[in-house]
C-alpha positions in Angstrom: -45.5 14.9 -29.1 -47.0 12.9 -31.6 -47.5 13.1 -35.3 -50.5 13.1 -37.0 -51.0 12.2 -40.9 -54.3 13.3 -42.8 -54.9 12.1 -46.3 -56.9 14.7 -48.3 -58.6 13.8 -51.5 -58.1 16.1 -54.4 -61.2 18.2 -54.0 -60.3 18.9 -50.3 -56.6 20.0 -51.1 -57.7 22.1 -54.2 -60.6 23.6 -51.7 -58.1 24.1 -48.8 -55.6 25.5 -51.6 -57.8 28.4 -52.5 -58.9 29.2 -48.7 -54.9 29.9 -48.3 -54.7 31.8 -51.1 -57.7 33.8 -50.2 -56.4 34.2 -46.4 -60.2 33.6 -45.1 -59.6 32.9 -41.9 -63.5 31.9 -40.9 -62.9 29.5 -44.0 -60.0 27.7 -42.9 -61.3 27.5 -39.5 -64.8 26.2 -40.9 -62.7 23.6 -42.7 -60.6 22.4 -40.0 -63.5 21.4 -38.1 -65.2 19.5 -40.5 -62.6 18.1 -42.7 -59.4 17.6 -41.0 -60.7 17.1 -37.0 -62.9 14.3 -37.7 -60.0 11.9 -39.3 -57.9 12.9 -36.5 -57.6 9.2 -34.1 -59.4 9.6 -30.7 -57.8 8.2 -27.6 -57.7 4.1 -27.5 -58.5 3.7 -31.1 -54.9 4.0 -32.6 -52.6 1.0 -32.9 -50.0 2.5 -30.6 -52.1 3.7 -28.0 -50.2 2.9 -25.3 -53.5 2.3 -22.8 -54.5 -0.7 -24.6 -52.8 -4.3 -23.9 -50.8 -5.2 -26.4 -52.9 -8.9 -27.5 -48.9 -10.3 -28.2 -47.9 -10.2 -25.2 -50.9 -10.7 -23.0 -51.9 -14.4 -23.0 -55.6 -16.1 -22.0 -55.1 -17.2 -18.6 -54.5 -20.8 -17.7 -53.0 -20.8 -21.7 -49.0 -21.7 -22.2 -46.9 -20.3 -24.6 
């Protein structure tokens, strides 16, 4: 399983803060989807996505090291 780390600007922890607080529920949902979910990497766009080719070690053909 991997790990994912979202930086949250101040505003965003202080409003996610006060939906915990609160226990809304609809709130904390509504603010998963649009704050935390969209900085979340998609497949093939992360640096250790293992289904791209790693550009060190594959070489232009005809090329030598």
């Amino acid at each position: 399983m991997g790990k994912v780390v979202v930086a949250l600007s101040e505003e965003e922890l202080i409003e996610l803060q006060a939906i915990l607080v609160d226990g809304d529920e609809k709130a904390a949902l509504e603010f998963l989807q649009t704050r935390i979910a969209p900085k979340l990497p998609k497949k093939g766009i992360v640096g250790c996505d293992s289904t791209r080719p790693d550009p060190y070690l594959v070489r232009p053909v005809g090329k030598k090291r």
